[in-house]
C-alpha positions as CSV (number, residue, x, y, z in Angstrom):
1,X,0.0,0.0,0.0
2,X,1.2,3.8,-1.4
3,X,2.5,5.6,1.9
4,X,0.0,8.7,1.8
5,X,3.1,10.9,3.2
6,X,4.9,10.1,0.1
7,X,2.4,10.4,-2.4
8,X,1.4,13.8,-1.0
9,X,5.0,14.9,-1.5
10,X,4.8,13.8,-4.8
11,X,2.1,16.0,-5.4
12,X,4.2,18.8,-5.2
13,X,6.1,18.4,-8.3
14,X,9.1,16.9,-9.3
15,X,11.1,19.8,-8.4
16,X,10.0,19.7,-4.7
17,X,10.1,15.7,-4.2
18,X,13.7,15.8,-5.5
19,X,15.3,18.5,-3.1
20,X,13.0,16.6,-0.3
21,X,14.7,13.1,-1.1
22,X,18.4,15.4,-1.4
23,X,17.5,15.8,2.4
24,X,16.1,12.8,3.4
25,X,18.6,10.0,1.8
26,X,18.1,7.9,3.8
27,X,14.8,7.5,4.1
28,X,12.6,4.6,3.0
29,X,9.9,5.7,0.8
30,X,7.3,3.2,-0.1
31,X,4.8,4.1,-3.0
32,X,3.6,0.1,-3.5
33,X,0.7,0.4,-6.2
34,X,0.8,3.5,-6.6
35,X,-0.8,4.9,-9.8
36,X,1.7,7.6,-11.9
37,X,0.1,6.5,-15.4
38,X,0.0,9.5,-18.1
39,X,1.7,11.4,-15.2
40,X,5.4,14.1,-16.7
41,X,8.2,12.7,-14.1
42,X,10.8,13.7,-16.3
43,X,14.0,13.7,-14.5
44,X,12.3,12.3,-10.8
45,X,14.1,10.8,-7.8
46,X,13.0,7.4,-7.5
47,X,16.3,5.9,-6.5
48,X,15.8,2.7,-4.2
49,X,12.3,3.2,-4.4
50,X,9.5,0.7,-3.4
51,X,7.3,0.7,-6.7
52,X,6.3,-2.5,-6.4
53,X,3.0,-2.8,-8.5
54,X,3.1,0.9,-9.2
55,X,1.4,2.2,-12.8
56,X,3.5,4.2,-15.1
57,X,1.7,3.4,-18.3
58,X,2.6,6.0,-20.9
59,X,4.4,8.1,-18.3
60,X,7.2,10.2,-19.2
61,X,10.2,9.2,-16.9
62,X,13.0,10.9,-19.1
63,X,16.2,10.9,-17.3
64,X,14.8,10.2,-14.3
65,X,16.5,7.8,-11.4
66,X,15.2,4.5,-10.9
67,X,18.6,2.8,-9.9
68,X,17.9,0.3,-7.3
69,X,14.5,0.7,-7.5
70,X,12.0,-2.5,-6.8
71,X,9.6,-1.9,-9.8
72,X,8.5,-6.0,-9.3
73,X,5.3,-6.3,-10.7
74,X,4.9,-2.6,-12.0
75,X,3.2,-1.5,-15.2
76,X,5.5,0.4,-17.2
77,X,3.9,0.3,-20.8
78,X,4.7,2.4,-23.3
79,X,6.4,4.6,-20.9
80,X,8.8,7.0,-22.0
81,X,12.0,6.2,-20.0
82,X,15.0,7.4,-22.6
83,X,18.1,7.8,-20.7
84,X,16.8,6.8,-17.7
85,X,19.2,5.3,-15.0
86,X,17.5,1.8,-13.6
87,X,20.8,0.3,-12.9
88,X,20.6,-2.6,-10.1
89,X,16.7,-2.5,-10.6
90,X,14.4,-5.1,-10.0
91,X,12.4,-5.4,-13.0
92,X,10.9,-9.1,-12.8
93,X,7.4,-9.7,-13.7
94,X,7.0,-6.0,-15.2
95,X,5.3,-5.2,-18.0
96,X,7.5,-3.0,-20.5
97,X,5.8,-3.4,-23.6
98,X,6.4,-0.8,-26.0
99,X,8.5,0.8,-23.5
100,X,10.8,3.3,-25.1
101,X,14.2,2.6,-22.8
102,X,16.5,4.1,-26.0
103,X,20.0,5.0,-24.2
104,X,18.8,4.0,-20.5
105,X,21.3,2.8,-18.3
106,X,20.0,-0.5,-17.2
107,X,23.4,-2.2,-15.6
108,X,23.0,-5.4,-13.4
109,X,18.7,-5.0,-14.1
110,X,17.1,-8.0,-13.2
111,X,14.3,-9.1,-16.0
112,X,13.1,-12.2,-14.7
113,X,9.2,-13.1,-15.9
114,X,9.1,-9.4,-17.3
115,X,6.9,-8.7,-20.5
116,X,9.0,-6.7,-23.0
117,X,7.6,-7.1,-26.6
118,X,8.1,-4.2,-28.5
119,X,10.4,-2.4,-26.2
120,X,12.9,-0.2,-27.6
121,X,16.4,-0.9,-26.1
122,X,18.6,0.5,-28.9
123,X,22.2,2.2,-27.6
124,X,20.7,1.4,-23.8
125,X,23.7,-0.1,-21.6
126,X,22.3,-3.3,-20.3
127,X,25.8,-4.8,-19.0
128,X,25.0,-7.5,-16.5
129,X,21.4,-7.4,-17.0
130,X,19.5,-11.0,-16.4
131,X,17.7,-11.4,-19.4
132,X,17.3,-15.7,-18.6
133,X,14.5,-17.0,-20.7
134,X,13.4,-14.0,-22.0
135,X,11.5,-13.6,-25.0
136,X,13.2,-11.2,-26.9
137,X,12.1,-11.5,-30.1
138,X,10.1,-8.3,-30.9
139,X,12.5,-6.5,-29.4
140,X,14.8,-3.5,-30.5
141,X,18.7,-4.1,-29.1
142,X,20.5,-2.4,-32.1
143,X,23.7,-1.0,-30.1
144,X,22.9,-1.9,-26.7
145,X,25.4,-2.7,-24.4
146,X,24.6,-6.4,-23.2
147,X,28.6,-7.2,-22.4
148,X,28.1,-9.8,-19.5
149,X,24.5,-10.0,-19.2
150,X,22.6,-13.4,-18.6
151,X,20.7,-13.9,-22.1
152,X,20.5,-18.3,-21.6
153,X,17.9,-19.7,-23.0
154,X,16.3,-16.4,-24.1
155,X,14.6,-16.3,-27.4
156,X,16.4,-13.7,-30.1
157,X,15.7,-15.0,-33.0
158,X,15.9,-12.6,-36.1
159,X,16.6,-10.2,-33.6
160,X,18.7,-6.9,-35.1
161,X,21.7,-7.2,-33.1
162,X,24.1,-5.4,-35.6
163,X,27.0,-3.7,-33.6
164,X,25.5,-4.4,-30.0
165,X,28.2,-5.6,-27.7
166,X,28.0,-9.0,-26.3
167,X,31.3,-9.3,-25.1
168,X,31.3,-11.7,-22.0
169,X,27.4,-12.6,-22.3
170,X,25.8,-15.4,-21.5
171,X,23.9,-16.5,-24.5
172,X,24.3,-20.9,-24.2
173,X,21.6,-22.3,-25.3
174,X,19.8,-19.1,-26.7
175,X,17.8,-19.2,-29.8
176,X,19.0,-16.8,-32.5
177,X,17.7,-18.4,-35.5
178,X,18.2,-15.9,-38.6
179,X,19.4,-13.2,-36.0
180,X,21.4,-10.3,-37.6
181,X,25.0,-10.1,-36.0
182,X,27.2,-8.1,-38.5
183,X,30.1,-6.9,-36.8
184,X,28.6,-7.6,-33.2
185,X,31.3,-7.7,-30.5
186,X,31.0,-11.3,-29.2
187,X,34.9,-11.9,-27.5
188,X,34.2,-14.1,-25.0
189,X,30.4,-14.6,-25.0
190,X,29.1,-18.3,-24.2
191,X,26.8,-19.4,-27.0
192,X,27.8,-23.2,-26.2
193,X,24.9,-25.0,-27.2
194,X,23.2,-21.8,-29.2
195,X,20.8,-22.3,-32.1
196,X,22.5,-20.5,-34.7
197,X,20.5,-21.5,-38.1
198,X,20.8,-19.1,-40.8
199,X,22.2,-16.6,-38.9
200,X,24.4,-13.5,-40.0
201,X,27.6,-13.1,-38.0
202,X,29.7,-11.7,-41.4
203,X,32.4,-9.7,-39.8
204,X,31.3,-10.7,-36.1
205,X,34.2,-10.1,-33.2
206,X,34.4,-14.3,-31.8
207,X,37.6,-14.2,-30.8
208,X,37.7,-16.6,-27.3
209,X,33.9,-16.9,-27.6
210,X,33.1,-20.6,-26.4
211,X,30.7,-22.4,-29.7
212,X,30.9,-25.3,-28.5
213,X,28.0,-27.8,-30.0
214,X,26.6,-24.7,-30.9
215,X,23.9,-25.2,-34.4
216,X,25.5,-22.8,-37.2
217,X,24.3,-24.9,-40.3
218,X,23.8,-22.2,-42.9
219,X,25.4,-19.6,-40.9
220,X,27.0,-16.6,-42.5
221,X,30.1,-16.2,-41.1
222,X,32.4,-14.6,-43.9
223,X,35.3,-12.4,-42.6
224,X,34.2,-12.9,-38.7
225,X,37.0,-13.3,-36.5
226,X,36.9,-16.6,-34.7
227,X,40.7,-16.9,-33.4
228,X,41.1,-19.1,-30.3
229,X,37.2,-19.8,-30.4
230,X,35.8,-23.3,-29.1
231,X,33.4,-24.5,-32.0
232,X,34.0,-28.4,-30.8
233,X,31.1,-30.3,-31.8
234,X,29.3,-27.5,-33.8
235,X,27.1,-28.3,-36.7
236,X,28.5,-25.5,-39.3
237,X,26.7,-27.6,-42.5
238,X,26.9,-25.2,-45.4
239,X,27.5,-22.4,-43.0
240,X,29.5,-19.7,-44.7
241,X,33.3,-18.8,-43.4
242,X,35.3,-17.4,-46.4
243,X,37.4,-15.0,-45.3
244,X,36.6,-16.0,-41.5
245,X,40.1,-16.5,-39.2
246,X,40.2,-19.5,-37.4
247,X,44.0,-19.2,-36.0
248,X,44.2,-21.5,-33.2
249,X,40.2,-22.2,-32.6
250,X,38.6,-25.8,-31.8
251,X,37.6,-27.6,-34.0
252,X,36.9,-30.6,-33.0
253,X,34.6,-33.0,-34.4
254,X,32.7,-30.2,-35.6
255,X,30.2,-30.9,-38.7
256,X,31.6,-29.2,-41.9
257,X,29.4,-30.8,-44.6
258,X,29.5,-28.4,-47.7
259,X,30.4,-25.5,-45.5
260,X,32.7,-22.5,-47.3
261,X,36.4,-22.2,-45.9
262,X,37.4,-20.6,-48.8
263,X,40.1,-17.8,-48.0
264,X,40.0,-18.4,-44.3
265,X,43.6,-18.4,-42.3
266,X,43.4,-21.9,-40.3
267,X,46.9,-21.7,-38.5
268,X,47.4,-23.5,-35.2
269,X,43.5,-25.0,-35.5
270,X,42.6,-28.5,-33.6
271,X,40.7,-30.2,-36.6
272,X,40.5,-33.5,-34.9
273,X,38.0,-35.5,-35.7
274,X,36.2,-32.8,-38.0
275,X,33.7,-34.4,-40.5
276,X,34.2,-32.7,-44.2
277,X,33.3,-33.8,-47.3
278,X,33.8,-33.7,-50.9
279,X,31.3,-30.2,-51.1
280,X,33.2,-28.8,-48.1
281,X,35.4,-25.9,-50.1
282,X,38.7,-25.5,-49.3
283,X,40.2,-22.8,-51.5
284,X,42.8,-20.6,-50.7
285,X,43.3,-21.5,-47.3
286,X,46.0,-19.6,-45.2
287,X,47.2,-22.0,-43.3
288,X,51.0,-22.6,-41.9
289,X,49.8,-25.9,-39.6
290,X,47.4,-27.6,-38.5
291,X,46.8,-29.8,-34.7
292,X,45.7,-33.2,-35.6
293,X,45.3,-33.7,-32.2
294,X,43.7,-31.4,-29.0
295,X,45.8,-30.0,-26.6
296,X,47.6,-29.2,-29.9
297,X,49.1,-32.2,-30.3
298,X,50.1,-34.0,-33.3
299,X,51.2,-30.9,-35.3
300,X,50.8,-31.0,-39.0
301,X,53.6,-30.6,-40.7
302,X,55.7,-31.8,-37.9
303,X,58.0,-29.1,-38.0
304,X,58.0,-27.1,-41.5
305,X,54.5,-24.7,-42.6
306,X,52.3,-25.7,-45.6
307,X,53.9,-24.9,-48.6
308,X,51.1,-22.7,-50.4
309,X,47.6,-24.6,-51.7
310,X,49.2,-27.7,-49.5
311,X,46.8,-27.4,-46.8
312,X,43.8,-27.9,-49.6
313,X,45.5,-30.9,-51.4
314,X,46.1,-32.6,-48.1
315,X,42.3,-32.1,-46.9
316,X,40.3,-31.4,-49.6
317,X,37.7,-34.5,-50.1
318,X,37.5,-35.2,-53.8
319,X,34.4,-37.1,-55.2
320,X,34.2,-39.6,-57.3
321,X,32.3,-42.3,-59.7
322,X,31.4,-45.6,-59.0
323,X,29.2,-48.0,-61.6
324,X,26.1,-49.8,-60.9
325,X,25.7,-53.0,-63.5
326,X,22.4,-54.6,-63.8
327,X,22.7,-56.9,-67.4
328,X,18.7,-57.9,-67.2
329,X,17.1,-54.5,-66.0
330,X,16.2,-53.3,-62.8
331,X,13.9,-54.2,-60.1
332,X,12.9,-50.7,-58.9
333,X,11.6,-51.8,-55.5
334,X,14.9,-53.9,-54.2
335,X,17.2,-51.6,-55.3
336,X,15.0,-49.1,-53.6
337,X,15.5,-50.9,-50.4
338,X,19.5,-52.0,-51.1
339,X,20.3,-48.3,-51.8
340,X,18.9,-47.2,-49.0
341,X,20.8,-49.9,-46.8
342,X,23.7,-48.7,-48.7
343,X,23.7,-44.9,-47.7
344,X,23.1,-45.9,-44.1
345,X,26.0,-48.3,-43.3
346,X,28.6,-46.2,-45.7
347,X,27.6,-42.7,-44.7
348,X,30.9,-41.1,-44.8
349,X,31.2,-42.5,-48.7
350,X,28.3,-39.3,-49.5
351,X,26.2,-42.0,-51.8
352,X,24.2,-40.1,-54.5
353,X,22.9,-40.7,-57.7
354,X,24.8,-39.5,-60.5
355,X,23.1,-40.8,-63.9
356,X,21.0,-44.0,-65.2
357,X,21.8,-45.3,-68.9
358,X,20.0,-47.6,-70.9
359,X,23.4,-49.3,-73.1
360,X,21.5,-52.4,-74.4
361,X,18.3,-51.3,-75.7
362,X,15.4,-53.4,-77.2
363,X,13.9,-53.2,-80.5
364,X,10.4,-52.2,-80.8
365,X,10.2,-48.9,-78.9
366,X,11.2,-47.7,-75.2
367,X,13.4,-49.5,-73.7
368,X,10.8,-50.5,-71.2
369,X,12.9,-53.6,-69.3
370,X,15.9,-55.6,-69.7
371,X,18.9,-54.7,-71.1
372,X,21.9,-53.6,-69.5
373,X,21.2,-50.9,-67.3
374,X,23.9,-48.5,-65.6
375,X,23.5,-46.5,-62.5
376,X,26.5,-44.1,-61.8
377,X,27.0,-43.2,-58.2
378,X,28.6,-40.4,-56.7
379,X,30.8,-41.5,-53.7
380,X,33.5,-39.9,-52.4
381,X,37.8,-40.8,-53.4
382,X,38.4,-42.4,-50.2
383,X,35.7,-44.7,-50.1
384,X,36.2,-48.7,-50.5
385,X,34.2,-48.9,-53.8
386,X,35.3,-52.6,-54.1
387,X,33.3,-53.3,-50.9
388,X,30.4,-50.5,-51.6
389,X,29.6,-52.7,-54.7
390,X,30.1,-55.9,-53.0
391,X,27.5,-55.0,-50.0
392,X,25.2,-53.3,-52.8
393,X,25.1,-56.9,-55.0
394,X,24.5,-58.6,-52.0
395,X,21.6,-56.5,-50.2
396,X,19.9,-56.4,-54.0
397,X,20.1,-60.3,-54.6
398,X,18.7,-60.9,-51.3
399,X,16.1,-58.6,-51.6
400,X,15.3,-59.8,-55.0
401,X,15.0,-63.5,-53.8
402,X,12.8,-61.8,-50.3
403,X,10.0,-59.8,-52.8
404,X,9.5,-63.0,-55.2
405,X,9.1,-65.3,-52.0
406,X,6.3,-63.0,-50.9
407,X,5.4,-62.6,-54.1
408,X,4.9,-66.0,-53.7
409,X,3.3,-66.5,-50.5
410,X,0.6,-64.1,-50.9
411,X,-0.8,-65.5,-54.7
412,X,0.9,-69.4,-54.6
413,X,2.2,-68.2,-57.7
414,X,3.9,-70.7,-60.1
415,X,7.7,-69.1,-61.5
416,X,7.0,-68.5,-64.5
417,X,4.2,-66.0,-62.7
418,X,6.8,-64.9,-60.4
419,X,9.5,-64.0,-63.5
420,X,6.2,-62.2,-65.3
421,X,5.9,-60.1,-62.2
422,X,9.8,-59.4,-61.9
423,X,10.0,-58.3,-65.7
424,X,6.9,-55.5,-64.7
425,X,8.3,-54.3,-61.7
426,X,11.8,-53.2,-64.0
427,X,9.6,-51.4,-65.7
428,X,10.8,-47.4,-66.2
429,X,8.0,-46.0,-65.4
430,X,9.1,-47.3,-61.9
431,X,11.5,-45.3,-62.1
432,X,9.8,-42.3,-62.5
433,X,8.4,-43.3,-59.3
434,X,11.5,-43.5,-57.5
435,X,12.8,-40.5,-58.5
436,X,9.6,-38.3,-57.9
437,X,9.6,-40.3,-54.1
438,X,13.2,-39.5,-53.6
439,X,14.1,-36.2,-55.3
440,X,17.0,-36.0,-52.2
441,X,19.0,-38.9,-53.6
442,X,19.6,-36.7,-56.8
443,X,23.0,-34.1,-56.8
444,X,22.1,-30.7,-57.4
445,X,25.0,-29.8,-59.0
């Protein structure tokens, strides 16, 4: 309950209520509930306040001190509160939607449970803030100081953070999906465990930051600095990094599937365990060495640098061809079921489908079964393809023998039946099937 003695004094007018608190520091004023809405406190005393459940909707607090105020519970929508110093304020469970806080001072604030949709935080200085959990989404933090603040688990996806300073933050396990991070000051931040999809960091400062098993699969990150950064166990899948230096950062098992290295420096990296392959680019890497090991171990060269492009011809995955041979056509449905065997037990060989040829066609029209029929794969240079084929002729035979025994079972069919219903099923309009069921086995390029 609003001490009446107070609110009285407030009456009086900003002017008055701020020499009074000058001469009574330290005093405890209690205005719990009280109800300021619509009300011009521009430039007011309200340090260490008790505003618990006060109303300040669309008040205009300008410059005014709130700094170690207990605003818990208070209504503070679209409130005018630029510049305004709330430094050490308790801020959880208020509602601060469409609050303009542009250029407030808002140092070690605590935002637990607080409703801040729409509030304008651009330029404000939020170090040390505890934005846990927050949803953060519809919110402006263009600028804002955020160095050291507690932003786990909050939700920032596309959130404009271009140029905002997260140096030191706390953002593990945030969600920045398709956030905008250009030239954001990240040194040191914690995104370990992050979700980083499709989000722009071209240019970003990551220099120490800690990435590790942090989801960056289409990430741009051309030109951002990730020296001594820890991105063990981070999925960067076709995640951009030309131009990005990597000098002496982790990485670890991380998951480099057709993700861009092209122009980055590399020298003194852990790339132990990392998983590449043949669409991973490589280009005109600067590189001197390499750890093959962590705790950089295992240096690579042992003792000389990379001679120039060495570092590409070492690692670069190449692809390459292998052919399928079927002399009496196809049966669509087991070598359905065989190819998809296949791409499970070789996954690091990158199994694709390449091209089909007809070479021994019948007379009489399409080639509608039979013949010899070719299936080039793509499958990367360092695969067995002696034993890829093998396992393939194996898996199809068996599964041939499989579909005519309940072929069969279900119709007591005689073989001469069971050879009929074979010579259908290699049919190439089943193989327009195939293809329109499984458009991801094709290559794009």
């Amino acid at each position: 309950m609003v001490n009446q003695e107070h609110f009285a004094l407030l009456g009086q007018g900003v002017d008055a209520w701020n020499v009074w608190r000058k001469a009574h520091a330290e005093r405890a004023i209690d205005l719990r509930g009280v109800d300021l809405s619509a009300i011009d406190l521009r430039g007011v005393d309200f340090s260490q306040v008790d505003l618990t459940n006060a109303l300040f909707k669309n008040a205009n607090l300008t410059a005014a001190n709130l700094t170690g105020a207990n605003l818990s519970g208070a209504s503070l929508r679209q409130a005018d509160l630029v510049g305004t110093n709330l430094g050490w304020s308790n801020l959880t469970r208020a509602d601060l939607r469409q609050a303009n806080l542009q250029h407030g001072i808002l140092t070690g604030a605590n935002f637990t449970g607080a409703k801040l949709s729409g509030a304008n935080f651009q330029g404000a200085n939020l170090r040390g803030a505890n934005l846990r959990g927050e949803d953060l989404s519809r919110v402006r933090l263009s600028q804002a100081n955020l160095s050291q603040a507690n932003l786990s688990h909050a939700n920032l996806s596309g959130e404009d953070l271009r140029r905002a300073n997260l140096s030191q933050a706390n953002l593990s396990q945030a969600n920045l999906k398709g956030a905008y991070l250009s030239y954001t000051h990240l040194r040191d931040a914690d995104l370990s465990g992050a979700f980083l999809s499709q989000a722009f960091l071209m240019g970003a400062d990551l220099r120490d930051a800690d990435l590790r098993g942090a989801f960056l699969k289409t990430a741009i990150l051309n030109q951002a600095n990730l020296s001594r950064a820890n991105l063990s166990q981070a999925n960067l899948s076709n995640a951009d990094l030309s131009q990005a230096n990597l000098t002496e950062a982790e990485l670890i098992a991380i998951v480099g599937l057709g993700a861009s290295f092209v122009g980055a420096t590399l020298t003194g990296a852990c790339i132990q365990d990392w998983q590449i392959n043949s669409a991973t680019r490589l280009d005109d890497i600067r590189c001197d060495y390499v750890y093959l090991q962590k705790d950089r171990q295992q240096r690579c060269p042992p003792v000389q640098e990379f001679a120039p492009g060495e570092f590409t011809h070492r690692f670069q995955k190449v692809r390459s061809s292998l052919e399928l041979v079927f002399s009496a056509g196809i049966e669509w449905e087991a070598f359905l079921i065989a190819f998809q065997n296949l791409q499970i037990k070789y996954s690091e060989a990158e199994l694709s489908l390449q091209t089909f040829e007809m070479r021994t066609a019948h007379s009489g029209g399409l080639p509608s079964s039979g013949g010899t029929f070719v299936i080039q794969l793509y499958v990367s240079s360092d695969a067995d393809k002696l034993q890829i084929q093998q396992t393939f002729d194996r898996d199809y035979q068996l599964t041939l023998a499989e579909c005519d025994r309940q072929y069969r079972d279900r119709f007591n069919a005689s073989d001469e039946e069971i050879a009929t219903h074979r010579q259908r099923r290699t049919d190439l309009l089943e193989l327009a099937k195939l293809a329109a069921r499984h458009s991801d086995w094709f290559p794009t390029s």
